[in-house]
C-alpha positions in Angstrom: 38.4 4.8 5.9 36.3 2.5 8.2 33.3 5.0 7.7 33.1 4.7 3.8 31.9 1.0 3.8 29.1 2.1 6.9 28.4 5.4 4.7 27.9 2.9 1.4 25.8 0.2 3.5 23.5 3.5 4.7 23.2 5.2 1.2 23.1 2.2 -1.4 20.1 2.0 -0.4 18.6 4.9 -0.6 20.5 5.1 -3.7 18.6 1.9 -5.6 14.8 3.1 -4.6 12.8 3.3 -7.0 10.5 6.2 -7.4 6.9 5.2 -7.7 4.9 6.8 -10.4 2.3 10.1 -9.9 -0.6 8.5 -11.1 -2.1 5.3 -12.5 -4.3 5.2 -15.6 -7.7 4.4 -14.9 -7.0 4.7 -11.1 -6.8 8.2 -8.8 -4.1 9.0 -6.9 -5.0 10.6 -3.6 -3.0 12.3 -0.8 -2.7 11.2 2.8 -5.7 13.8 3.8 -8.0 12.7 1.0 -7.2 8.6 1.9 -7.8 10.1 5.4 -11.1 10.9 4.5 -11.7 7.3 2.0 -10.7 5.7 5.5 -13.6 7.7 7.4 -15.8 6.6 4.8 -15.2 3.1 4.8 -13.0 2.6 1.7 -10.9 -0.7 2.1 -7.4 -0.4 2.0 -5.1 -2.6 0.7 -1.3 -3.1 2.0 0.3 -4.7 -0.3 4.2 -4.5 1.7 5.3 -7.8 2.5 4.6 -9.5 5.7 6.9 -8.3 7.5 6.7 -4.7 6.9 2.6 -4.9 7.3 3.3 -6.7 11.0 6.0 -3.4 12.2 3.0 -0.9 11.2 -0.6 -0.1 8.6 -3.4 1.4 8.7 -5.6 0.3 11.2 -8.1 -2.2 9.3 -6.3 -2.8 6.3 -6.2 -6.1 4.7 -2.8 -7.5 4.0 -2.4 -8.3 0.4 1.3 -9.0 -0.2 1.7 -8.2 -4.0 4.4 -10.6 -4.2 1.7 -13.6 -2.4 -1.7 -13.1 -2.1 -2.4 -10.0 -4.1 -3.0 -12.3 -7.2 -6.5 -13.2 -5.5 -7.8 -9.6 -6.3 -8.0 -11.3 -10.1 -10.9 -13.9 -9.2 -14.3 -12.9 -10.7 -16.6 -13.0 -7.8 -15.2 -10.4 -6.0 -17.1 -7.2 -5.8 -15.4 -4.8 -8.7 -17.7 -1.8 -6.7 -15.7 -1.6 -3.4 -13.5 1.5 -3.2 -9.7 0.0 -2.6 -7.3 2.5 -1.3 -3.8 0.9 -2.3 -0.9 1.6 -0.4 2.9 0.7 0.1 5.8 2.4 2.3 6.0 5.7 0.6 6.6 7.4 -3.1 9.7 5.3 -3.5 7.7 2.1 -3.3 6.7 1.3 -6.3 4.3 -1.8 -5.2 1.5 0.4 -4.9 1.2 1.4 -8.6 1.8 -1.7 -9.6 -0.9 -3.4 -7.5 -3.4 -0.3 -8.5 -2.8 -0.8 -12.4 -4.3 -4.6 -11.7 -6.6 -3.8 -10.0 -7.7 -1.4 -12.8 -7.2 -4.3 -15.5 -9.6 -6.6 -13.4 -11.7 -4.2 -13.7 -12.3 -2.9 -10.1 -14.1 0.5 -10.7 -13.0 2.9 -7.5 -9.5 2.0 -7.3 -7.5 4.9 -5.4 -3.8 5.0 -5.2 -2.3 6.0 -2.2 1.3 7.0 -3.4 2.3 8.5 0.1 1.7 5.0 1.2 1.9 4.2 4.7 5.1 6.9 6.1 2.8 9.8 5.5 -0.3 8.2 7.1 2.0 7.8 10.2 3.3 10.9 10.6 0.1 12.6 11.0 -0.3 10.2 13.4 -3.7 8.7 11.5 -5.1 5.1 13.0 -2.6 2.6 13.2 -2.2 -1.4 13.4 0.3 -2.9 14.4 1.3 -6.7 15.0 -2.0 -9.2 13.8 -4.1 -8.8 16.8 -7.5 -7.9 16.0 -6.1 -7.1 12.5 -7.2 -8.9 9.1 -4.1 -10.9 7.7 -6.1 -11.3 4.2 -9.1 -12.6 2.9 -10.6 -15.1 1.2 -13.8 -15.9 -1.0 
C-alpha cells in the first residue's frame, strides 16, 4: 500500500504530458541529425523551456527565450524575419516548441524550423551542450 501513492507521484506525470504536434504549418519540422546540421551551419536556436530547465542543460549557443517571458519579443518588427530559428523544448511531449514555432510563423519569420525532439534527443547523441549561464546567451535584446 505505501508504494501506490510513490507509483502515482512517478506516473501522473507522465500520465498528463502532453504530446507535441508533428509539424507546424508554415514551419519544418526537422530531426535531431538535420538540426545537427542547422547548428553546423549557423542556424539560431531558440530554447524556449523555462529558466530553470535552460540552466540544468541546451544546446550550446542557444538563446534563452522562455515562451512563458521573453519569447513575446520575437513579435517586435525590427528583427531580422531572414535568420533561420531552430525551436526547441524538452522533447515530443513538450508542446512549447510548436507553439513558439506557429508565432514565429505568424510574425512572419521566413526559415522557422521546429525541433520536435527538442533538447533529450540532442543530448543523447551527445551533440554540443551548455549548461549553467557561463559564456552562454540568457536572451537578447534589440
Amino acid at each position: 500500500m505505501r508504494l501506490l501513492p510513490l507509483l502515482l507521484l512517478c506516473v501522473l506525470p507522465l500520465a498528463l504530458a502532453e504530446e507535441a504536434p508533428l509539424s507546424v504549418k508554415g514551419a519544418t519540422t526537422v530531426n535531431v541529425l538535420q538540426a545537427k546540421r542547422l547548428y553546423d551551419y549557423g542556424a539560431l536556436f531558440i530554447d524556449v523551456r523555462p529558466s530553470a530547465e535552460w540552466s540544468w542543460g541546451h544546446v550550446h549557443g542557444a538563446v534563452h527565450l522562455d515562451l512563458a517571458d521573453r519569447f513575446a519579443g520575437l513579435a517586435m518588427p525590427h528583427w531580422p524575419r531572414h535568420v533561420p530559428l531552430v525551436i526547441y523544448c524538452d522533447s515530443d511531449v513538450c508542446p512549447r516548441g510548436a507553439l513558439a514555432a506557429q508565432l514565429a510563423v505568424s510574425w512572419g519569420y521566413k526559415q522557422v524550423f521546429y525541433f520536435r525532439d527538442g533538447y533529450f534527443a540532442w543530448q543523447l547523441l551527445d551533440f554540443p551542450l551548455g549548461k549553467g549561464v557561463e559564456g552562454e546567451v540568457l536572451a537578447f535584446s534589440p
